[in-house]
C-alpha atoms as a printed R data frame, in Angstrom:
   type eleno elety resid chain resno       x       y       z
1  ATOM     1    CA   UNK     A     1   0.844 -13.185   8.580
2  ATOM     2    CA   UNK     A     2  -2.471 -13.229  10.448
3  ATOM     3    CA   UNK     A     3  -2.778 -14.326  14.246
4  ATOM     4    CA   UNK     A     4  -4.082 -17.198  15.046
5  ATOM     5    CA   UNK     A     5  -7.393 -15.387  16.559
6  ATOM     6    CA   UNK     A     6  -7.841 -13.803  13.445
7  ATOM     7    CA   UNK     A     7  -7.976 -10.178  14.638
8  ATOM     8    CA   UNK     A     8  -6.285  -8.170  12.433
9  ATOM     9    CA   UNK     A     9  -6.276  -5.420  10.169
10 ATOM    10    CA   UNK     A    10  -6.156  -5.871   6.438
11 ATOM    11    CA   UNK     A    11  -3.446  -3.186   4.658
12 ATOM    12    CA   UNK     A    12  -2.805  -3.039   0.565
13 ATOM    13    CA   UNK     A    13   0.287  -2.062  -0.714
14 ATOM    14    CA   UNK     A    14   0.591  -0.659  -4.500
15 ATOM    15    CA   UNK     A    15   2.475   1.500  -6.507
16 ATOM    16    CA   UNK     A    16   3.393   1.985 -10.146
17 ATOM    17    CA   UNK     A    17   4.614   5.664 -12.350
18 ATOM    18    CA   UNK     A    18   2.505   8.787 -11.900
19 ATOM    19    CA   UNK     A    19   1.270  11.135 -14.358
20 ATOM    20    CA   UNK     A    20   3.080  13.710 -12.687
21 ATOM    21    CA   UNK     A    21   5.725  14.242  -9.400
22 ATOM    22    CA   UNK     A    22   3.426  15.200  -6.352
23 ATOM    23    CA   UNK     A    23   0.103  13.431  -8.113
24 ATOM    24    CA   UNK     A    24  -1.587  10.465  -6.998
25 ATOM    25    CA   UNK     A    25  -3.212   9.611 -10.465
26 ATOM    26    CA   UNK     A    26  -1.344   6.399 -12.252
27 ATOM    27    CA   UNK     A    27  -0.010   6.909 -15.867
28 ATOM    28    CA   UNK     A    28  -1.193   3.644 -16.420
29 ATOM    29    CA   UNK     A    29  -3.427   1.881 -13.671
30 ATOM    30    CA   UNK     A    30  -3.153  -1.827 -15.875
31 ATOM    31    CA   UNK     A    31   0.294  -1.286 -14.554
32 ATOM    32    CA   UNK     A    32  -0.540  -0.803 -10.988
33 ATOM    33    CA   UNK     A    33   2.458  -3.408  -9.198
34 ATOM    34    CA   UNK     A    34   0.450  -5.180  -5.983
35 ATOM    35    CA   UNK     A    35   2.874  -5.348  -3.657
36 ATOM    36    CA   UNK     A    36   0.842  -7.274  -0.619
37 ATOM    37    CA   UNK     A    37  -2.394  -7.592   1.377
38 ATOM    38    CA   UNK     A    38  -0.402  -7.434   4.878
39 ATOM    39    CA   UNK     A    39  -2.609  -8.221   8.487
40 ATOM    40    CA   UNK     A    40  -1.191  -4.999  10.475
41 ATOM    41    CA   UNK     A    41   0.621  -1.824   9.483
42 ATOM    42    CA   UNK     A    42   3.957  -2.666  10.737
43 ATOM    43    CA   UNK     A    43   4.536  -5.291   8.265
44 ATOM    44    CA   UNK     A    44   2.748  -3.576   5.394
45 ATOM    45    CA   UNK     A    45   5.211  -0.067   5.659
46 ATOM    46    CA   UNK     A    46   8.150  -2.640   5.861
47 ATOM    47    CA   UNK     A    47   6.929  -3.723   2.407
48 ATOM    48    CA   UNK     A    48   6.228  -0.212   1.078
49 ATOM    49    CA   UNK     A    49   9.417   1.210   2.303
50 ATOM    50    CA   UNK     A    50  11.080  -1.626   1.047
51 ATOM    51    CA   UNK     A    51   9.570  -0.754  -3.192
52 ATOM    52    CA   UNK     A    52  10.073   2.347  -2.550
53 ATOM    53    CA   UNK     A    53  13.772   2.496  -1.726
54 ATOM    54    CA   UNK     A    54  14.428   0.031  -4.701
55 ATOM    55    CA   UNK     A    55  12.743   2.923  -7.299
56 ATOM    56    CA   UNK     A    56  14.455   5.926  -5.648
57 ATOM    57    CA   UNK     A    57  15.850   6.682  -8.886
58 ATOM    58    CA   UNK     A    58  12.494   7.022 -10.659
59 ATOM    59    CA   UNK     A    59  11.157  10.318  -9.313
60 ATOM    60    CA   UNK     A    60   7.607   9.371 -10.952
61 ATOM    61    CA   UNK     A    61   7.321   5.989  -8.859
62 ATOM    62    CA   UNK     A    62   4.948   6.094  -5.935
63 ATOM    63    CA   UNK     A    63   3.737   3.516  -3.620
64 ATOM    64    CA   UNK     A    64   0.659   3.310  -1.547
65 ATOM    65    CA   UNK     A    65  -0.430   1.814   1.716
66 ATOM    66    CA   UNK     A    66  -4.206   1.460   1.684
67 ATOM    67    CA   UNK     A    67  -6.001   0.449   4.759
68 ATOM    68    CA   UNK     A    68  -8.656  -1.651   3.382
69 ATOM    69    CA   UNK     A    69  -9.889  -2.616   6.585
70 ATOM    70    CA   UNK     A    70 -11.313   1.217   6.338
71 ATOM    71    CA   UNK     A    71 -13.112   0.383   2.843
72 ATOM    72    CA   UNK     A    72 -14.347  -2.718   4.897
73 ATOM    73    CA   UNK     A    73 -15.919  -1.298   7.826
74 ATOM    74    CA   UNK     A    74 -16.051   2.460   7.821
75 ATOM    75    CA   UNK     A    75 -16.809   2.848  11.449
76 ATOM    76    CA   UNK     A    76 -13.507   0.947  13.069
77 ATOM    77    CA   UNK     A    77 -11.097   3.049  14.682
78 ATOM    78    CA   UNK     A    78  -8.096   1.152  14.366
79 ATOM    79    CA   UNK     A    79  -4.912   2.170  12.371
């Protein structure tokens, strides 16, 4: 959850079956599981560790954190 100044910075969390063990290319992306948007990085690896402990078993499985406050503004420094 966002502070109440509204400083934060936006993270994506997604995941779904690769092609192949060690890729990062999606068998199928319309299958792509969105896990969160998440306002810091703390919160968002909680939820990523969290997926990805619960498909351990499925060696193809791979989740993502994506720091979309990157694809927002290129030129901020923040994690």
């Amino acid at each position: 959850m966002a502070d109440q100044t509204g400083d934060y910075l936006l993270h994506l969390v997604i995941g779904g079956e690769l092609k192949q063990v060690g890729g990062q290319e999606f068998r199928d992306p319309s299958r792509v599981e969105f896990v969160g948007a998440f306002s810091n990085y703390e919160t968002a690896r909680t939820a990523w560790k969290a997926r990805a402990q619960a498909t351990v078993d499925n060696a193809l499985m791979r989740y993502f954190i994506l720091h979309a406050h990157r694809l927002l503004d290129p030129t901020h420094d923040g994690l």
